[in-house]
N, C-alpha and C positions, 0 to 999 in steps of 0.2 A: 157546580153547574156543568161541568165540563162532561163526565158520565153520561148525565141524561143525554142529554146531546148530542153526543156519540152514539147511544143505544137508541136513539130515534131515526138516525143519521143513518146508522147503521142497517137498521129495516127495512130501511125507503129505500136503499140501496141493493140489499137483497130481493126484495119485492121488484124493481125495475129491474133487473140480472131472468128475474124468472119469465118476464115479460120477455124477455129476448131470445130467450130459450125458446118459449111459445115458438112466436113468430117464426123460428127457424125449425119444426117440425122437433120440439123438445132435444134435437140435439147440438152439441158446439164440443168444438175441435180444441186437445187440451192449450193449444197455444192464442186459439181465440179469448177462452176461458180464464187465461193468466192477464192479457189485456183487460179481459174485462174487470178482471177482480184488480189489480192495479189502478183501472180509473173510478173503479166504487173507492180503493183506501182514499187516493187525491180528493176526490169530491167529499168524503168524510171528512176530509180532515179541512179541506177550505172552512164547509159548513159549519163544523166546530169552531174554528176562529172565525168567523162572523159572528155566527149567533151568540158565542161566550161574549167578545168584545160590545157587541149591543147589551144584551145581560149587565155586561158589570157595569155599562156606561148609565144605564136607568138603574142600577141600583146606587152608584156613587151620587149621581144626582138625587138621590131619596134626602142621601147621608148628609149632604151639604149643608152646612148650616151658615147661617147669617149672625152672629151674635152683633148686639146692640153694645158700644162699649161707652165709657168715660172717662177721662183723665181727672185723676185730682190732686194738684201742687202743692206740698207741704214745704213749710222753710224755705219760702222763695227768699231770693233776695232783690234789693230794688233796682230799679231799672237802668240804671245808670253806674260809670264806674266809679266814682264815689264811694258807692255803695259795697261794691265787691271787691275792690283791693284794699277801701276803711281799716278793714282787720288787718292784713298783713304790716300796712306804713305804721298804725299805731304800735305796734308789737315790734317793729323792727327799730322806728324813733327810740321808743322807750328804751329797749338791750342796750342799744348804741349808749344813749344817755348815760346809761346803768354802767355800764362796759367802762367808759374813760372817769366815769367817776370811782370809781374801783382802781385806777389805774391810778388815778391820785391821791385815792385816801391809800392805798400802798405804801406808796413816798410818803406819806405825812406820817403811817404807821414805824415806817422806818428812822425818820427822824423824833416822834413824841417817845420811841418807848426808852430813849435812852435819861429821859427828865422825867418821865412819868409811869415806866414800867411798863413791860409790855404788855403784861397781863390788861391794864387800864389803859393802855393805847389799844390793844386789841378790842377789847371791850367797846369804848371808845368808836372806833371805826367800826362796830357792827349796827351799834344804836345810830350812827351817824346813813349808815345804810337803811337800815328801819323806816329811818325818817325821810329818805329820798324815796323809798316805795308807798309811802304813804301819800307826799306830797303830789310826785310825779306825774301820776295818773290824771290827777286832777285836772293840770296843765294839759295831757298828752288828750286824752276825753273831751275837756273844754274847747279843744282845737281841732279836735275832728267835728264836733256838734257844730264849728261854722258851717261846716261843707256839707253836712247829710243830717237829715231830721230825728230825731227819737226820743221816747220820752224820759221822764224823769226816773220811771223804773227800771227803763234802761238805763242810764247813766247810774244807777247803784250798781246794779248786776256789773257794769261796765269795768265800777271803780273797783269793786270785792277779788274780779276774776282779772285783772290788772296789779292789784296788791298783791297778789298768790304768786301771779309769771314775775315780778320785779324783783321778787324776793329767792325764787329761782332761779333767776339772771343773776343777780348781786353775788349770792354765794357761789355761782359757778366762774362768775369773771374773778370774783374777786379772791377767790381759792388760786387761778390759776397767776392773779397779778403777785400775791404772794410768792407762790412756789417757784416763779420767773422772775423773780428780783423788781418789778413794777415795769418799767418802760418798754425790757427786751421781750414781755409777757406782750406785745405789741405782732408780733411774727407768728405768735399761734393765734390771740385771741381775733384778729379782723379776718382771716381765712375763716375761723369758724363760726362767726356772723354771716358772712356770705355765704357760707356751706348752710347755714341753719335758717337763710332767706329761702334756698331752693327749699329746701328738705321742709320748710315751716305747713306747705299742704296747700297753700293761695295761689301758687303761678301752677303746679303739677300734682297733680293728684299723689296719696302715699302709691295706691297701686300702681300705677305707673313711673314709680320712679325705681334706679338699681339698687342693688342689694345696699351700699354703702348709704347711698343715701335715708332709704327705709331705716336703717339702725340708726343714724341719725337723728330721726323723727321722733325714734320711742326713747332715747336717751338724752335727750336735751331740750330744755324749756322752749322753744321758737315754736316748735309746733301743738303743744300743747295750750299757750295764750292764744296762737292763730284762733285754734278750735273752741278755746272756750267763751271767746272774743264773738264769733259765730253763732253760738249759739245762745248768748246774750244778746244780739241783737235780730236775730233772724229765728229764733227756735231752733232745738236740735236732740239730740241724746249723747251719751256716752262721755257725759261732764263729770262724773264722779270719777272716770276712769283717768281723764288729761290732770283733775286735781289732784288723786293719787299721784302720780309720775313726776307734778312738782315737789309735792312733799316730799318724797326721797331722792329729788335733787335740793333741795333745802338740806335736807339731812345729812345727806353722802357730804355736802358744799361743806357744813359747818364743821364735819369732824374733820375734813384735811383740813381746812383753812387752821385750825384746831394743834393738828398733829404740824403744821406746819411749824407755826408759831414754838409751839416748846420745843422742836426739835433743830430747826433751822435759826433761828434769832433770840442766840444765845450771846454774844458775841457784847464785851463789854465798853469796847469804844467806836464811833462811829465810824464805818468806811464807804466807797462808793457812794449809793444815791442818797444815802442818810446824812451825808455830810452839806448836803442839797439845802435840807431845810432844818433847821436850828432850833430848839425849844430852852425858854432861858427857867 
């Protein structure tokens, strides 16, 4: 726009210039001449910023648009806190549960496998673990359904994606109550319960939390039940992805718990915490 404007500007300017010329019998003195031509650029160039500045202001007003919008909430959750920390306490009861009973079938492991072998104490202690992730949930589920509504389809999805994290839980506590002799496994495993509270995804978003904790997230069961606990009872996506990451904490669990056993308790007569509990 600016051009035209100028070259109109421009005109009007030279055309007044000649008008003054007129009037002074066609002549003018070269230093009148230089004022004059100096207050024609000023006045050009005012009129360009005016007239541009109007121009663009009626054309941005064309532009302006109104759009009509809507919001639409998917996977609410319910209105109350109940509802929204539900997932975190059942996930975090459960591990807890999961956690000290790993801690004692340890010591019992230590004590049976010297009357029963370890191999069948190990054994033993897994199926015994089986059965707490099966049972568990029931309890843990049953007890939240005092406090917040949901139906029976939930309460399966509930119990399915509760048996996945328990079994995730079990072999990870209970890999590490092995390879920590049972009790002093006590000084890593409840730091990393409360590490695996924050890191679980319920009180801080994954993005927002540090580096350590993110790595956290992706490698240990708490944030995976949070999320699938979530989207059991609220709708969501990326469920196949939290149940991948328990399976190969099942897996990774079983083979140390695994390599523990044959490599570590070997040992033909009882010492320490095995002397604890007695098998006749």
């Amino acid at each position: 726009m600016a051009p035209q404007i100028a070259k109109k500007a421009g005109a009007q300017a030279q055309a007044n210039a000649k008008k003054q010329a007129a009037k002074r019998g066609g002549r003018m003195n070269p230093a009148a001449a230089k004022r004059m031509q100096q207050k024609m650029q000023k006045q050009v160039q005012q009129t360009i910023a005016k007239q541009t500045r109007a121009q663009a202001q009626a054309a941005a007003k064309k532009m302006t648009a109104h759009p009509d919008f809507h919001t639409y909430h998917m996977h609410q959750f319910g209105g109350n806190y109940q509802y929204q920390m539900g997932p975190m306490f059942l996930n975090m009861g459960f591990y807890l549960g999961l956690m000290i009973s790993s801690i004692i079938m340890s010591l019992m492991f230590m004590g049976a496998r010297f009357a029963m072998g370890r191999w069948r104490a190990f054994l033993a202690s897994q199926l015994t673990g089986l059965l707490a992730t099966v049972i568990g949930p029931l309890v843990t589920i049953g007890t939240l359904r005092c406090f917040i509504h949901f139906t029976g389809g939930v309460f399966l999805s509930l119990w399915g994606n509760e048996w996945l994290f328990g079994l995730g839980a079990f072999e990870l506590t209970f890999s590490l109550a092995l390879l920590l002799v049972g009790l002093p496994s006590f000084v890593i495993q409840l730091p990393l319960m409360v590490s695996q509270t924050i890191a679980g995804g319920a009180l801080i978003p994954r993005q927002a939390m540090n580096g350590f904790y993110q790595w956290l997230s992706y490698h240990t069961p708490m944030y995976q039940g949070v999320y699938l606990t979530y989207n059991a009872m609220f709708g969501g996506g990326n469920g196949s992805v939290y149940s991948t990451t328990l399976w190969l904490i099942i897996a990774i669990g079983l083979v140390v718990t695994t390599l523990v056993v044959a490599i570590g308790y070997r040992g033909k007569e009882p010492r320490g915490f095995a002397k604890w509990i007695k098998f006749n």
